[in-house]
C-alpha positions in Angstrom: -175.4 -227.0 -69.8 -175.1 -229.3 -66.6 -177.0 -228.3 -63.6 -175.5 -228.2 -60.5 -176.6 -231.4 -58.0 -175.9 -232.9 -55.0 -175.0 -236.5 -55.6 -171.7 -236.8 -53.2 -170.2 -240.4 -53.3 -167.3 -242.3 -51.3 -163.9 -242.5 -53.0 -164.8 -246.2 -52.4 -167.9 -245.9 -54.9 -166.2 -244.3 -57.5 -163.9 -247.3 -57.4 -166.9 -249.1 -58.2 -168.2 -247.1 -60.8 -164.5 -247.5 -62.3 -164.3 -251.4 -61.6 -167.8 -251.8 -63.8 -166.8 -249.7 -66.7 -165.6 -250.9 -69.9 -164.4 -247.8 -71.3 -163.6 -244.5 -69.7 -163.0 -241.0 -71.0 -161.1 -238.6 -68.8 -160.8 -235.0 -68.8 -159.8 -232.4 -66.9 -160.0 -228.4 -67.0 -159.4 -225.8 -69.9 -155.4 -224.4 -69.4 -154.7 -227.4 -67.2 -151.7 -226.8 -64.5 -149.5 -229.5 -63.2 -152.1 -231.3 -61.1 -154.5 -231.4 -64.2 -151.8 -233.0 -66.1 -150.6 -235.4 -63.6 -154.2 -236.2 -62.5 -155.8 -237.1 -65.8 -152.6 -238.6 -67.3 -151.7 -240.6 -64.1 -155.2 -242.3 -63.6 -155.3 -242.6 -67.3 -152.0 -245.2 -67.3 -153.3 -246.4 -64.3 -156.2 -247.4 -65.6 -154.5 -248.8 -69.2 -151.9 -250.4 -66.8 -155.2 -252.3 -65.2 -156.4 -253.4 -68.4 -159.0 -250.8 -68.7 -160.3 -249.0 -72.3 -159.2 -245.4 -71.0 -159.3 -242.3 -73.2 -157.6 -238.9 -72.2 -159.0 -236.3 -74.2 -157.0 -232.3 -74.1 -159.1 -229.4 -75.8 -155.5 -228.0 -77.2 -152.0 -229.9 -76.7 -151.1 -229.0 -73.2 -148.3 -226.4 -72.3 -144.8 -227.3 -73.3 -143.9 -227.4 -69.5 -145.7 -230.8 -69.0 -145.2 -232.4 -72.1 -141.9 -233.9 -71.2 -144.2 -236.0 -68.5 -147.0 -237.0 -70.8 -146.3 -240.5 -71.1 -149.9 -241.6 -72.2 -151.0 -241.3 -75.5 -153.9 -238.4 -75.3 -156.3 -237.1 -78.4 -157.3 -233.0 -78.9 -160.2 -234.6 -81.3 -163.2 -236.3 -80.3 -166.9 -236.0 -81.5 -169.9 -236.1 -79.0 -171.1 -239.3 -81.1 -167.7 -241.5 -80.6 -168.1 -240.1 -76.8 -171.3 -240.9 -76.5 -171.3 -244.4 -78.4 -167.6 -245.8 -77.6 -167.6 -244.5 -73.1 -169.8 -246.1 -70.8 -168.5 -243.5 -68.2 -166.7 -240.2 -68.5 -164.6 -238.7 -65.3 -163.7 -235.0 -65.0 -161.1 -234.2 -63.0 -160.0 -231.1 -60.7 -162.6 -228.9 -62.4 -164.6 -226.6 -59.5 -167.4 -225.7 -62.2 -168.9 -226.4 -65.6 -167.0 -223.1 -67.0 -163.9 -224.7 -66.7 -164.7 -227.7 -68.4 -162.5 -228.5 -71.4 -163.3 -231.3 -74.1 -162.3 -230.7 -77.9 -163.8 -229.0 -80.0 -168.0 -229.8 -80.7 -168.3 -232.1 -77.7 -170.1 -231.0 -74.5 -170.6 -232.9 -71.2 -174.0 -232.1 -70.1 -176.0 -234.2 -67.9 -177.0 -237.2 -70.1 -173.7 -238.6 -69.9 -172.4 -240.5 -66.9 -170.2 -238.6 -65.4 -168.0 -239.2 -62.4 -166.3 -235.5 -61.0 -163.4 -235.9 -59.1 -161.9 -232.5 -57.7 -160.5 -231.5 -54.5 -161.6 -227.9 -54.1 -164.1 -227.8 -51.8 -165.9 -225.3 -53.9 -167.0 -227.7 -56.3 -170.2 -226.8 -57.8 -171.2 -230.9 -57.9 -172.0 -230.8 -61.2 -171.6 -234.6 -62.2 -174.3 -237.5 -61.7 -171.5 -238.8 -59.5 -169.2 -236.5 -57.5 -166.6 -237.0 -55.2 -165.2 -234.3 -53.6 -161.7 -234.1 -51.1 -159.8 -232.0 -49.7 -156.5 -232.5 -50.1 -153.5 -230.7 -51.5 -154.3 -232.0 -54.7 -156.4 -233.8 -57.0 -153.7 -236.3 -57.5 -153.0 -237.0 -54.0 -157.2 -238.4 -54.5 -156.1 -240.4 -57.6 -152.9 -241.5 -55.6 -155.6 -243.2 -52.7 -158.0 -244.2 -55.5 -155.3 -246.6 -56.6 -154.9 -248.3 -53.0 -159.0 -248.7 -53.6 -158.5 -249.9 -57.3 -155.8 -252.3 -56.3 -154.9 -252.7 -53.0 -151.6 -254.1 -52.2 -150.6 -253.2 -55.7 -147.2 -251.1 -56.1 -147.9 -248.6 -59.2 -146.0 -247.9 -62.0 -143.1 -245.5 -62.0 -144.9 -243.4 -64.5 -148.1 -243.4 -62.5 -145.9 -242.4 -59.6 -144.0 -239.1 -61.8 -147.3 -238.2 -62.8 -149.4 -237.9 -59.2 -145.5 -236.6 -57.7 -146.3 -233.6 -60.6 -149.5 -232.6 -59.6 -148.7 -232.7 -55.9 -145.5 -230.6 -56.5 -147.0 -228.1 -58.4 -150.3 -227.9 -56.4 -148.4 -227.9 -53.1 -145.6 -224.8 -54.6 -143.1 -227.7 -53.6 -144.9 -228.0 -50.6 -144.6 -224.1 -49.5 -148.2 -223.2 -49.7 -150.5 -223.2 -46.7 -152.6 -226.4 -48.3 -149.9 -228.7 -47.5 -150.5 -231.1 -45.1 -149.2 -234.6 -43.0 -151.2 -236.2 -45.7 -149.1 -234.5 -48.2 -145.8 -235.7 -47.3 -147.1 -239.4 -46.6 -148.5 -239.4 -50.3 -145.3 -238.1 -51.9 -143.5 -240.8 -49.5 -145.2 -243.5 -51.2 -144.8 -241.8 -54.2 -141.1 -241.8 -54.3 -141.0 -245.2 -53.0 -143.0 -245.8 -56.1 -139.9 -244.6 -57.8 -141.5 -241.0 -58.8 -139.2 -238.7 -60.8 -138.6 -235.7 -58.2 -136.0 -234.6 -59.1 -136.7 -234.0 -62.6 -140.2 -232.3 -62.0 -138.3 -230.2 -59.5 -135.5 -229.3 -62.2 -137.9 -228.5 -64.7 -140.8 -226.9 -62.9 -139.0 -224.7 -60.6 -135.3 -224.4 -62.0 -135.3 -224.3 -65.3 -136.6 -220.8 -67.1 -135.6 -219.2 -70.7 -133.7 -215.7 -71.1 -137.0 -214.7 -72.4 -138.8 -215.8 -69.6 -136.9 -214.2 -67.0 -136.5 -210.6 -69.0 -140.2 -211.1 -68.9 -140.4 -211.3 -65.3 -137.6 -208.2 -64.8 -139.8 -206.0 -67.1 -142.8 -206.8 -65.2 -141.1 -205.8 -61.6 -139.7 -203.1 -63.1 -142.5 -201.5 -64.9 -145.8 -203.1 -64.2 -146.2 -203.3 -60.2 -148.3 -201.9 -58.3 -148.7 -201.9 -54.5 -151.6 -201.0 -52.5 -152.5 -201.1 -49.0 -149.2 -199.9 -47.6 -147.4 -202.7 -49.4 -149.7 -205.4 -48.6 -151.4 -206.1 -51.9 -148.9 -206.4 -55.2 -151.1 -206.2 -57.9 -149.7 -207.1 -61.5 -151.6 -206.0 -64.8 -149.6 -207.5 -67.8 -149.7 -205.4 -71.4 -150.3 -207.7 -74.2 -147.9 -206.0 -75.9 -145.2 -207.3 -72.8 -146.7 -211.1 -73.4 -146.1 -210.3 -77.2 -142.4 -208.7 -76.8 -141.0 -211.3 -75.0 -142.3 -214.3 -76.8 -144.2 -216.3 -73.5 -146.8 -218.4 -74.0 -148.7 -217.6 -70.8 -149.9 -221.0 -70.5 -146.1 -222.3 -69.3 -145.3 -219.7 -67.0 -146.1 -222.1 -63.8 -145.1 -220.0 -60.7 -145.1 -216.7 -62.2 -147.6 -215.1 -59.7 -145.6 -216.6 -57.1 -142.3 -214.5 -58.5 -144.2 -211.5 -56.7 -145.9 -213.2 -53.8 -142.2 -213.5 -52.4 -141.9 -209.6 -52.1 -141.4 -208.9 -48.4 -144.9 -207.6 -46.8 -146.7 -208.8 -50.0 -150.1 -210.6 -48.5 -152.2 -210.6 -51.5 -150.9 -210.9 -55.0 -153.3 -210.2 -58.0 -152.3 -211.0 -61.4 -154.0 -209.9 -64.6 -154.0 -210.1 -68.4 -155.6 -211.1 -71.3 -155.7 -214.6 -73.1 -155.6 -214.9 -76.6 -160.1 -215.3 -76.7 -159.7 -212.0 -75.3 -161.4 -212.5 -71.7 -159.4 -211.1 -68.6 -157.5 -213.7 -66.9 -157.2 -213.4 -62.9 -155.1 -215.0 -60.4 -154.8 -214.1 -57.0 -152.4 -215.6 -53.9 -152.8 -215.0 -50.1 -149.4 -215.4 -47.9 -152.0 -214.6 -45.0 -154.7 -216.7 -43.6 -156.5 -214.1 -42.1 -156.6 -212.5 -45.6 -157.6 -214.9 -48.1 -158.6 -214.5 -52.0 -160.7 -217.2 -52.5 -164.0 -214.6 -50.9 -162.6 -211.8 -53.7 -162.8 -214.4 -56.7 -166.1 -215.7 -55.7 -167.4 -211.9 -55.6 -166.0 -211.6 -59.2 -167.8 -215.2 -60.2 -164.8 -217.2 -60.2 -163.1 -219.5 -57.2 -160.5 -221.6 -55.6 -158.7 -222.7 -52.8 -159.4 -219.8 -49.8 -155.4 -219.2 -50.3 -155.4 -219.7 -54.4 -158.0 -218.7 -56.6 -159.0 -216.3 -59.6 -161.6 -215.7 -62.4 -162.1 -215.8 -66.1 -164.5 -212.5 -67.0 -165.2 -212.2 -70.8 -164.8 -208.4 -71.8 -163.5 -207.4 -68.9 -161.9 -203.7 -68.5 -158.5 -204.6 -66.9 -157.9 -201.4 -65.3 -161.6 -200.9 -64.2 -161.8 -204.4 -62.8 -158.3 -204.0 -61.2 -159.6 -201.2 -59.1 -162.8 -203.2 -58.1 -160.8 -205.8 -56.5 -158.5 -203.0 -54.6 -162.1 -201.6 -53.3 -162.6 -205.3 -52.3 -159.8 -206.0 -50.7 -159.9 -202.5 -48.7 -163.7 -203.0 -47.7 -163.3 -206.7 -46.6 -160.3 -206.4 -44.7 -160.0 -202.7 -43.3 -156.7 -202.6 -45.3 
């Protein structure tokens, strides 16, 4: 397993690291969201599109959502011998800590390979022999100014552009959530300049749901919130038998938590269920800066964004962990 280490580096060297490598392996986290997608997959054709050996490498194909955008060719089967023999550098992307790390199947990156993290929480555990960490809205809004490193000057692809616009749409809520910034808006700029597809990530991302999807979301508003703290917290705990009924593959339900962050009063949203592996999924949202979740996922062993963050726990007792993070919540912030 890879030890944490402090080996912080410019965006500027990375560049360099990028520029001297023959062959590159990128990778990103395990359930990847829309800026894992459009980070790994956007520097991946953008480093193809430079002339570059790159391989993107997926422990499972990625959620159906994000398919449609997935333009490079990617593999879900990779052996630590081909990694270790055919990449002269391997670069993980938007992945706070070594648990979320997600190759296929039998290969582990531990700390004999040479490997470049590129992540913009600033909770990053600086696991890699190279680590460059930003914050930003996104990880793709790094990827977007590594590319006026890489090549400056240099217009990028439209393809490169849909991809980055994805993870900084998705990251950003459509740039509602408290991380967006100036920076933000001048990236997605350039981006659309760049001829990014907007509108369709908009469309699909945030307009486009199936019947089952949004009888799924009625039964859970119906039958399965809870609120706490005089209708500050809205806490969620989803039945497997609910994920089961309706037919959802939790992995494409981007937004979901977000469906009860909009209830009026709501400053702390807590969702909860069970992947198929069996550990207890977490995700929390803060509407209110001077209530963040990212201090409650780090007290469970997970972590985040201050306004974003959750926890994977392996056997964990939903109902029992459910009141934990009440107690938490009431303890830390007099709620």
């Amino acid at each position: 397993m890879l030890k944490p280490m402090s080996n912080i580096i410019s965006l500027a060297q990375a560049a360099d690291l990028i520029t001297a490598a023959q062959s590159i392996a990128v990778f990103t986290h395990e359930n990847p969201d829309g800026d894992a997608i459009g980070s790994s997959t956007g520097l991946t054709l953008l480093l193809r599109e430079a002339g570059k050996k790159c391989g993107l490498f997926f422990s499972s194909e990625p959620p159906a959502i994000y398919r449609p955008f997935i333009t490079a060719e990617y593999s879900t089967s990779l052996s630590q011998e081909e990694l270790v023999s055919n990449y002269d550098l391997v670069i993980q992307l938007d992945t706070a800590n070594t648990k979320r790390i997600a190759a296929p199947h039998g290969v582990i990156i531990d700390a004999e390979l040479p490997l470049l993290v590129i992540d913009h929480h600033v909770d990053n555990q600086q696991y890699g022999r190279w680590n460059v960490i930003k914050e930003k809205t996104a990880t793709a809004g790094i990827i977007a100014e590594l590319s006026d490193i890489l090549a400056p000057g240099h217009k990028i692809s439209q393809q490169v552009a849909t991809l980055l616009m994805l993870g900084l749409v998705t990251d950003s809520g459509c740039f509602r959530f408290d991380n967006t910034n100036p920076e933000a808006f001048h990236t997605a700029g350039k981006l659309l300049e760049a001829g990014a597809a907007y509108k369709e990530i908009i469309e699909r991302i945030f307009f486009s749901k199936p019947l089952n999807r949004l009888k799924f979301e009625s039964e859970l508003l119906s039958n399965h919130l809870e609120l706490y703290c005089n209708g500050k917290v809205a806490l969620v705990k989803i039945p497997s038998e609910i994920i089961a009924k309706y037919d959802i593959i939790m992995a494409d339900t981007e937004g979901l938590i977000d469906v009860f962050r909009a209830i009026d009063g709501v400053e702390i949203t807590i969702m909860m269920y069970y992947r198929a592996n069996g550990m207890l999924k977490i995700s929390t949202r803060a509407s209110n800066p001077e209530h963040p979740v990212g201090p409650i996922a780090r007290a469970l062993g997970g972590g985040g964004h201050e306004m974003a963050a959750g926890c994977l726990l392996p056997d964990g007792d939903m109902d029992a962990t459910a009141a934990k993070i009440i107690d938490l919540i009431r303890e830390k912030y007099q709620l």
